[in-house]
C-alpha positions, -999 to +999 in steps of 0.1 A: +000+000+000+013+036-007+004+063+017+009+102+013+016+121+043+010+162+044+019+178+077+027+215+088+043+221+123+040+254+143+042+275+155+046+292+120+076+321+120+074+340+084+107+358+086+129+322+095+120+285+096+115+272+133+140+251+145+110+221+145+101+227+109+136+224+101+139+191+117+105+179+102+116+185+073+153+170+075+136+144+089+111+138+060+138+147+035+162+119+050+134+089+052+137+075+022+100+086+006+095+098-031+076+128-041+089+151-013+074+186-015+085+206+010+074+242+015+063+273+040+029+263+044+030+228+039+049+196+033+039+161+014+059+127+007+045+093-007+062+060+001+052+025+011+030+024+039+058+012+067+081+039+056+056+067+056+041+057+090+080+055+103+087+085+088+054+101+111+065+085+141+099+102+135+087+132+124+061+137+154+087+130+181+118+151+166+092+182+158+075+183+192+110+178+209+123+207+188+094+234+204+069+222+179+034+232+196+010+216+172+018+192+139-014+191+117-010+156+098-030+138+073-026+107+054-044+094+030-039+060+007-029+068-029-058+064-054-056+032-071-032+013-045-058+003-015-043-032-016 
């Protein structure tokens, strides 16, 4: 099954990237997933469904240890790949 995953951390800073939205996104960038968007007001990755949901796990602990305050996360399964 492939999964995409779309989180945003805060809280948001428009002048500089927090410290936990760098590390969500190093984290996510480092994990291994394919069609990595990352961005100011959002982020997305697809991969398998373990590595996605290991990717979260890492991502939710390293963000909220890093003065993250709130992650906003969805994940859906890709159209067409339920199985």
């Amino acid at each position: 099954m492939r999964l995409r995953v779309e989180f945003t951390t805060e809280p948001f800073d428009l002048d500089e990237a927090p410290t936990h939205a760098v590390v969500a996104r190093e984290v996510i960038q480092g994990s291994g997933l394919d069609a990595v968007d990352v961005g100011p007001f959002g982020n997305t990755a697809e991969g398998g469904a373990d590595e996605v949901l290991t990717a979260v796990d890492s991502l939710l602990r390293r963000a909220l240890a890093s003065g993250a305050t709130r992650v906003s996360l969805q994940v859906n399964v890709i159209e067409g790949d339920a199985s």
